[in-house]
C-alpha positions as CSV (number, residue, x, y, z in Angstrom):
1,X,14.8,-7.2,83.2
2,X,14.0,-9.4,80.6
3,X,15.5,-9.5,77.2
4,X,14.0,-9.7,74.1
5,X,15.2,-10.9,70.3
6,X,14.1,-8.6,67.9
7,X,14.9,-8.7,63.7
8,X,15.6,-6.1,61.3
9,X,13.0,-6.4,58.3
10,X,15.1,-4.6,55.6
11,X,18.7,-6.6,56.1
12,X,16.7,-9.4,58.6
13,X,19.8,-8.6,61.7
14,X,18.8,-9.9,65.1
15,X,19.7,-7.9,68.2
16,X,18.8,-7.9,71.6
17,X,16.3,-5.4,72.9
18,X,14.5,-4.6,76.2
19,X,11.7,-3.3,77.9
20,X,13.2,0.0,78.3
21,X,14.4,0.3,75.3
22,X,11.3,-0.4,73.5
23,X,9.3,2.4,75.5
24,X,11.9,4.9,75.0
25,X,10.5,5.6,71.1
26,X,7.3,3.9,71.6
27,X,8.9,0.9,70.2
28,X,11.2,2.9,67.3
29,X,14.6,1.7,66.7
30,X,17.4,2.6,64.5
31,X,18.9,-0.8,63.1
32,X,23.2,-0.5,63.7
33,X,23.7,-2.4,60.2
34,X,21.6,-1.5,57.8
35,X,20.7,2.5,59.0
36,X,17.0,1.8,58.9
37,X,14.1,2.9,61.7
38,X,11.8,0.4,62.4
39,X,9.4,-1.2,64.5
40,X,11.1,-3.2,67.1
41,X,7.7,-4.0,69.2
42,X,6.5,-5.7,66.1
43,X,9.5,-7.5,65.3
44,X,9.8,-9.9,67.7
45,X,11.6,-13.0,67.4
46,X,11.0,-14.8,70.6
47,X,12.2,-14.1,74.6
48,X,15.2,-14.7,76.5
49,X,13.3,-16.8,79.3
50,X,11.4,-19.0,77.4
51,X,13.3,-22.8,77.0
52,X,11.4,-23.2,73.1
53,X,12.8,-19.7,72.2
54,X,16.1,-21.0,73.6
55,X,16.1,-23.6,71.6
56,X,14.8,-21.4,68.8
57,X,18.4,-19.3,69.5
58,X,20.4,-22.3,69.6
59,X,19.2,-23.2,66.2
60,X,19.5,-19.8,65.0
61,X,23.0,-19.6,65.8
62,X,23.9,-23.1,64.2
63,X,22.8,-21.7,61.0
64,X,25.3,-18.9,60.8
65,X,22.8,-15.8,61.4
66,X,25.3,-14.1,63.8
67,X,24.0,-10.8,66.1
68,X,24.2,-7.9,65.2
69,X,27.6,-6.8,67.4
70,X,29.4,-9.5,65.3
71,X,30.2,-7.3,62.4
72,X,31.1,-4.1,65.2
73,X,34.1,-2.8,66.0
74,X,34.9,-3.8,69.9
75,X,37.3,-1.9,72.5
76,X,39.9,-4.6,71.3
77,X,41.4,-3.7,67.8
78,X,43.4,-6.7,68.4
79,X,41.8,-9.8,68.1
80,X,42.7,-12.1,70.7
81,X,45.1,-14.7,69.9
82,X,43.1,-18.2,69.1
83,X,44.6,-21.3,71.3
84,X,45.8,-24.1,69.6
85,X,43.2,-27.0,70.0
86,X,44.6,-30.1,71.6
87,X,45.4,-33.3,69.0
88,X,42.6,-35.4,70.6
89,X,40.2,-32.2,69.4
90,X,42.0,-31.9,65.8
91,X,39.8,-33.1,63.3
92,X,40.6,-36.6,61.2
93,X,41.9,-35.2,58.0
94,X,41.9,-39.6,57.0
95,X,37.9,-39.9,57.6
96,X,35.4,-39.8,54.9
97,X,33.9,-36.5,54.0
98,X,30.2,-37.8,55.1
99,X,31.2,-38.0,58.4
100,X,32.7,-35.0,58.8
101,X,30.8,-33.0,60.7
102,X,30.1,-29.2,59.4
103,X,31.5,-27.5,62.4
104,X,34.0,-28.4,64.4
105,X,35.7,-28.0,67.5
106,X,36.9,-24.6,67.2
107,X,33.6,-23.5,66.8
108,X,31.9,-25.2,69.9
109,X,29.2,-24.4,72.6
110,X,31.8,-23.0,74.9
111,X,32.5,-20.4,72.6
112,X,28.8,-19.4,71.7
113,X,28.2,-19.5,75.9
114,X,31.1,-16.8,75.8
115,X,29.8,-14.6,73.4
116,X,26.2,-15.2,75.1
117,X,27.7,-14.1,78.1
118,X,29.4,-10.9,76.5
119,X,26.3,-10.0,75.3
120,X,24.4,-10.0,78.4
121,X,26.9,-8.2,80.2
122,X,27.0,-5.5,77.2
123,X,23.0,-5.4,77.4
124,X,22.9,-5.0,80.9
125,X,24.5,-1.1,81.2
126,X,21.2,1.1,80.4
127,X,24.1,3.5,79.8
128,X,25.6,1.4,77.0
129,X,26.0,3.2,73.9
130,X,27.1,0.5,71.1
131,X,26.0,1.4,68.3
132,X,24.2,-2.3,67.8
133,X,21.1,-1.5,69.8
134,X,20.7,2.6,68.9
135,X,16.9,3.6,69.4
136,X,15.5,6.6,69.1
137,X,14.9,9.0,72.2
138,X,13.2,11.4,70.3
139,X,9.5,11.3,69.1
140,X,10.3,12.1,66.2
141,X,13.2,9.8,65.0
142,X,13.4,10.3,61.4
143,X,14.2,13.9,61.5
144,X,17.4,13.2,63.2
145,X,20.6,13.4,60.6
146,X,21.8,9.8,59.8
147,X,25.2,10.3,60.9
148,X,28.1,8.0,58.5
149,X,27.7,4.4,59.3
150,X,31.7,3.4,60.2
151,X,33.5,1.0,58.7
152,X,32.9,-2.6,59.4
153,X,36.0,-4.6,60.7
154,X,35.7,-8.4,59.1
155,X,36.2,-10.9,62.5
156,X,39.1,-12.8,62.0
157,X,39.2,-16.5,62.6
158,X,41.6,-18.9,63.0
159,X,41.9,-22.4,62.5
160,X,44.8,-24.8,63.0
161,X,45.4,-27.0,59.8
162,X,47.3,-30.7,60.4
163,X,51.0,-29.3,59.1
164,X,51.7,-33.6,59.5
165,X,49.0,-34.3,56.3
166,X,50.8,-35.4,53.4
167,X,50.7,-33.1,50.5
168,X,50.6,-35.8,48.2
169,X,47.0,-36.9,49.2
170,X,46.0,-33.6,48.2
171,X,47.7,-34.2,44.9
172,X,46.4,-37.6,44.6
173,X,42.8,-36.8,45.2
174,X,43.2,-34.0,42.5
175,X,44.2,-36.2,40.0
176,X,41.1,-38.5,40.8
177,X,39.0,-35.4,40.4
178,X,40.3,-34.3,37.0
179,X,40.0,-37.9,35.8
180,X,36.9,-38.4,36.7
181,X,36.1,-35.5,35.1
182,X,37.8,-36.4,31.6
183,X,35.5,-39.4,31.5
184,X,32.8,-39.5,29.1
185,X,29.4,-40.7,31.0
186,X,28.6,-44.4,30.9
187,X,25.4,-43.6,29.1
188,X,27.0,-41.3,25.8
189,X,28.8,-42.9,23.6
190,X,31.3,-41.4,21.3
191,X,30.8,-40.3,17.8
192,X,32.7,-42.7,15.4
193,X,35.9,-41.5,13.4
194,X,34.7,-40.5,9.9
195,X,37.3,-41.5,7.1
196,X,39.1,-38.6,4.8
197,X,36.9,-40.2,2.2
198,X,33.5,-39.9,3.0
199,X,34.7,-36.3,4.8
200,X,35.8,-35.7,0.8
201,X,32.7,-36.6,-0.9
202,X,30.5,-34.9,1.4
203,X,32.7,-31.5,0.9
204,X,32.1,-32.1,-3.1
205,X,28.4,-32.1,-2.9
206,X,27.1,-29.0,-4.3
207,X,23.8,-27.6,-4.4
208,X,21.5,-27.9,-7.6
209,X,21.4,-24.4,-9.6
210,X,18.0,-23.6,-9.5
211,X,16.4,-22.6,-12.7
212,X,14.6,-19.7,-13.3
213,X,13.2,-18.6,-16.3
214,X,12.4,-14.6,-16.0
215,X,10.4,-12.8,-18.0
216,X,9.7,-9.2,-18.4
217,X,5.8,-8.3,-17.0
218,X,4.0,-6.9,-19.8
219,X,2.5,-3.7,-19.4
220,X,-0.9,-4.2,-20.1
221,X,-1.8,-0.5,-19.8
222,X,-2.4,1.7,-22.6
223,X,-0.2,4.8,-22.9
224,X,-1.7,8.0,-22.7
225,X,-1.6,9.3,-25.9
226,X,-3.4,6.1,-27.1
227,X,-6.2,6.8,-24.9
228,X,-6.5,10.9,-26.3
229,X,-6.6,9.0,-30.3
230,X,-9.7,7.2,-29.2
231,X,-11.2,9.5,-27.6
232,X,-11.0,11.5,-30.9
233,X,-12.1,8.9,-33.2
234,X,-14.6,8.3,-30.9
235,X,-15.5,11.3,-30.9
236,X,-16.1,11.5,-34.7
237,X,-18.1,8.5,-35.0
238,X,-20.4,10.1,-33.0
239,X,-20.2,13.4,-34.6
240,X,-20.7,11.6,-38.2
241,X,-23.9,9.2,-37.0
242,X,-25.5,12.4,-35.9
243,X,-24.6,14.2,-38.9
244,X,-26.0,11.7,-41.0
245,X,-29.4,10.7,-39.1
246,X,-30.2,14.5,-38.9
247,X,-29.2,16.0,-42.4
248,X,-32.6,17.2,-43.6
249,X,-32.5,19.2,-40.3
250,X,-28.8,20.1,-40.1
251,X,-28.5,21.1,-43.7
252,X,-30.6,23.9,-43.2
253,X,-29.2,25.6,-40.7
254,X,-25.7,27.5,-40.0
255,X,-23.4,26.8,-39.3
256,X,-23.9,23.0,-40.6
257,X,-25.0,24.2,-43.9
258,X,-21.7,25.5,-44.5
259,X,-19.9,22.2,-43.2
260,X,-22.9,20.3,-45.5
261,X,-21.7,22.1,-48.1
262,X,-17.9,21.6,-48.2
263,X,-18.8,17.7,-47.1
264,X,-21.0,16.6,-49.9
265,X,-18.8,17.3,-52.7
266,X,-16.3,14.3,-51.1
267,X,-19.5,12.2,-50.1
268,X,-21.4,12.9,-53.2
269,X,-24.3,14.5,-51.3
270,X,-27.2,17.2,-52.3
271,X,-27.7,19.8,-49.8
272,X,-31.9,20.6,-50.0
273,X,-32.4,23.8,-50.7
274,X,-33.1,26.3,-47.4
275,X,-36.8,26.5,-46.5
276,X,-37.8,27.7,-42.9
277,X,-41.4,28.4,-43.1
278,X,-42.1,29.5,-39.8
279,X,-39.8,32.5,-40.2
280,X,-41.9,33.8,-43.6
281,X,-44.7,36.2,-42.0
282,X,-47.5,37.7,-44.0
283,X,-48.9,41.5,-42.9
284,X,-51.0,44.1,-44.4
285,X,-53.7,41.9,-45.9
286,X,-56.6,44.0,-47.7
287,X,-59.4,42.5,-49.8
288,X,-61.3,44.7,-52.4
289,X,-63.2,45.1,-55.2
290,X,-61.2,44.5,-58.6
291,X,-61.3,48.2,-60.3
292,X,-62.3,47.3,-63.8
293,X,-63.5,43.8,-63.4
294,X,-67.2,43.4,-61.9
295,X,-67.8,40.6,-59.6
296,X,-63.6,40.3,-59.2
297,X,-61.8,40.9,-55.9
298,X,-58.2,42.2,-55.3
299,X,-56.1,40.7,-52.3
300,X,-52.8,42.9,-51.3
301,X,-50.4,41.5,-48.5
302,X,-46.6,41.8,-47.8
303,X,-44.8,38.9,-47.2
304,X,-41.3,39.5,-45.0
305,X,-38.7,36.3,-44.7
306,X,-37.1,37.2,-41.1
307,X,-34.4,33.8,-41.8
308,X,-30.9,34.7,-41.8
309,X,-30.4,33.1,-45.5
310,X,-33.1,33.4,-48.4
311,X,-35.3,31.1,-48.9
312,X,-37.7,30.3,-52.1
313,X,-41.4,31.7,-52.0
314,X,-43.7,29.5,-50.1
315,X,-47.5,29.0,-51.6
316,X,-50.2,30.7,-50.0
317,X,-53.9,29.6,-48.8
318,X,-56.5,31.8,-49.3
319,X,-59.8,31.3,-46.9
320,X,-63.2,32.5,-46.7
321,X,-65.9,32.5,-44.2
322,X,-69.0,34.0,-43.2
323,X,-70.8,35.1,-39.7
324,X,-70.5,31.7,-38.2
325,X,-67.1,31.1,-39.1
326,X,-68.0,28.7,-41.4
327,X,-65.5,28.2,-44.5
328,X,-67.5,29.2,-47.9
329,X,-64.7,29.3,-50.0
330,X,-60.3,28.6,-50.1
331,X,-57.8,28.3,-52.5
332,X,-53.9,27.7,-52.7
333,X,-51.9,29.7,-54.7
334,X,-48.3,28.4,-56.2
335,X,-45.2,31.3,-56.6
336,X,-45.8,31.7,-60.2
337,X,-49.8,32.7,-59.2
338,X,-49.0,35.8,-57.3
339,X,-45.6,36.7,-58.5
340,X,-45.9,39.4,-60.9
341,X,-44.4,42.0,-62.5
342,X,-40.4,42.5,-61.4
343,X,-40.8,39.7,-59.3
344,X,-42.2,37.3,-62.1
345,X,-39.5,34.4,-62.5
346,X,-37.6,34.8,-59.1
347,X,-37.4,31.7,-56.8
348,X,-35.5,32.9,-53.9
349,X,-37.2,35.1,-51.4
350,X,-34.8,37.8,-50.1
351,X,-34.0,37.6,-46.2
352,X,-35.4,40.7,-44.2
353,X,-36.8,42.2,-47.0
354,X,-41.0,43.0,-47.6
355,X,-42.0,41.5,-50.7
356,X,-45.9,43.2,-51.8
357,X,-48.0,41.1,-53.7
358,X,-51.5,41.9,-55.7
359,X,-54.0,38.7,-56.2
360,X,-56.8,38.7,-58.3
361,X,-59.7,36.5,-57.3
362,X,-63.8,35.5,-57.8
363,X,-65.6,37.2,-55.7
364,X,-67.3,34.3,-53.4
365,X,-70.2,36.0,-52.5
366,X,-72.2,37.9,-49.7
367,X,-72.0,35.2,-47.3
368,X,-68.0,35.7,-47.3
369,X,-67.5,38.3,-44.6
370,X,-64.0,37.0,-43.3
371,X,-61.1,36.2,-45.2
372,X,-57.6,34.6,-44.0
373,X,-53.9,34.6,-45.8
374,X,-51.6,31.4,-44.3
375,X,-48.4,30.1,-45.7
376,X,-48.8,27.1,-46.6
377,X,-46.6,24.1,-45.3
């Protein structure tokens, strides 16, 4: 039966396998290092019978990648006693390092041919149950319990050392090392001595105070209260423009009359007297013939001021015209025309109170059929 070389790919141990083995678990296999079920089919290193996979082992072994039943407990919990390698096989402890070769005698091809041949005899026995080659009967090997993996037993090895090699060659080579090691490199040079002077002067240097001349930021903003006092006076600029651009307006009415009134004594000012002639209505006009005067008329009409404040007696226009609405004949009376009687002399016109008045007139002729009473502006 042939044997095959198969590698772990999670701790990369090699171990020998076979056929049998291999169809056991369709190719499943429980690695004895590292606990880990893999795929030993499609791990394989190389075969037992080929020469350029012999060669492949024999190089594998030089560099120190020992089988897996290396780190295994064996039968044997006492390793066998090493023999003591004749002098002709003792290595040259005089010889130069570079010729030294990296393994020696004691570990030779005859001992790799006995642990070869170990192995094969181990690998043999179907019924062998090292726990180095452990695959999986079952279909189903990962719902087996990993059992505790047991603790590994370091191989011991043995080597002989020359008790004849002078101790003082040891010493002497030591003493090389650590002067060799003391030595400054060819290519640095060392730093010169520097003199307590300079080492003085350069401690009294002293960096430059640096100059700063601070000042405090001016605060450019205007307080608040500053802001409200020209608001006011702004305020009353703009009150006092409009006051004085619109007095003959303003005067006559309240309630700037009243503030007119108490200005213009500190501003020397004349407040014009209160006239509002389109709140002065006229009502109750009659036209008739004068009672004891032929070819006289007599005009009555109320007059009613409906302005909060009197104001004086406005002059009235008298107009007549006939069938077409053609004037034939106007005239304008003054307050002294057509006041009479009580209110002869008066110049201030009551507010909300009917004033009658009586006005004699010409009588203009037939052709005057309409007659009109305005105030006039």
């Amino acid at each position: 039966m042939s044997q095959l070389v198969t590698r772990c790919p999670h701790c990369s141990t090699s171990f020998h396998v076979n056929e049998q083995q291999l169809r056991a678990a369709r190719g499943a296999v429980r690695c004895g290092s590292c606990l880990q079920v893999f795929r030993a089919d499609e791990n394989i290193v190389f075969a037992e019978g080929d020469p350029d996979a012999n060669r492949d082992l024999e190089a594998l072994l030089e560099d120190d990648d020992f089988l897996i039943h290396d780190d295994i407990d064996l039968e044997d919990d006492e390793p066998a006693a090493a023999t003591a390698p004749s002098a002709a096989n003792r290595p040259d402890t005089t010889a130069g390092t570079d010729d030294e070769p990296l393994i020696g005698e004691a570990f030779g091809d005859s001992q790799w041919q006995d642990v070869a041949a170990s192995e094969s005899e181990e690998f043999d026995d179907p019924e062998d149950d090292s726990p180095a080659l452990k695959p999986d009967w079952d279909d189903d090997p990962w719902a087996d319990e990993i059992p505790e993996p047991r603790q590994k037993r370091e191989p011991v090895f043995s080597a002989d050392w020359d008790d004849d090699a002078p101790a003082d060659e040891f010493s002497e080579q030591l003493e090389n090392i650590q002067g060799h090691a003391s030595k400054a490199p060819a290519g640095e040079k060392e730093p010169p001595p520097t003199s307590p002077e300079r080492e003085l002067l350069i401690s009294a240097i002293e960096p430059v105070p640096l100059e700063v001349a601070w000042r405090p930021q001016r605060n450019r903003h205007l307080p608040g209260w500053l802001w409200t006092l020209l608001a006011l006076l702004l305020a009353v600029a703009l009150a006092a423009q409009v006051a004085y651009f619109r007095f003959d307006s303003l005067s006559k009415q309240q309630p700037w009359r009243d503030l007119y009134a108490k200005a213009c004594p500190l501003l020397d000012c004349k407040l014009p007297p209160l006239e509002d002639l389109q709140a002065i209505h006229t009502s109750n006009l009659i036209v008739r013939s004068h009672p004891q005067l032929a070819g006289a008329l007599v005009v009555d009409a109320v007059l009613l001021n409906t302005a909060p404040y009197a104001q004086p007696f406005p002059s009235l226009l008298l107009s007549f015209s006939d069938l077409k609405n053609q004037p034939v004949a106007s005239r304008l009376f003054a307050p002294r025309d057509y006041l009479q009687g009580e209110l002869a002399g008066r110049r201030q016109m009551p507010s909300g109170s009917p004033v009658h008045i009586a006005i004699e007139i010409v009588d203009p002729g037939s052709a005057a059929v309409n007659y009109e009473l305005h105030i006039a502006h």
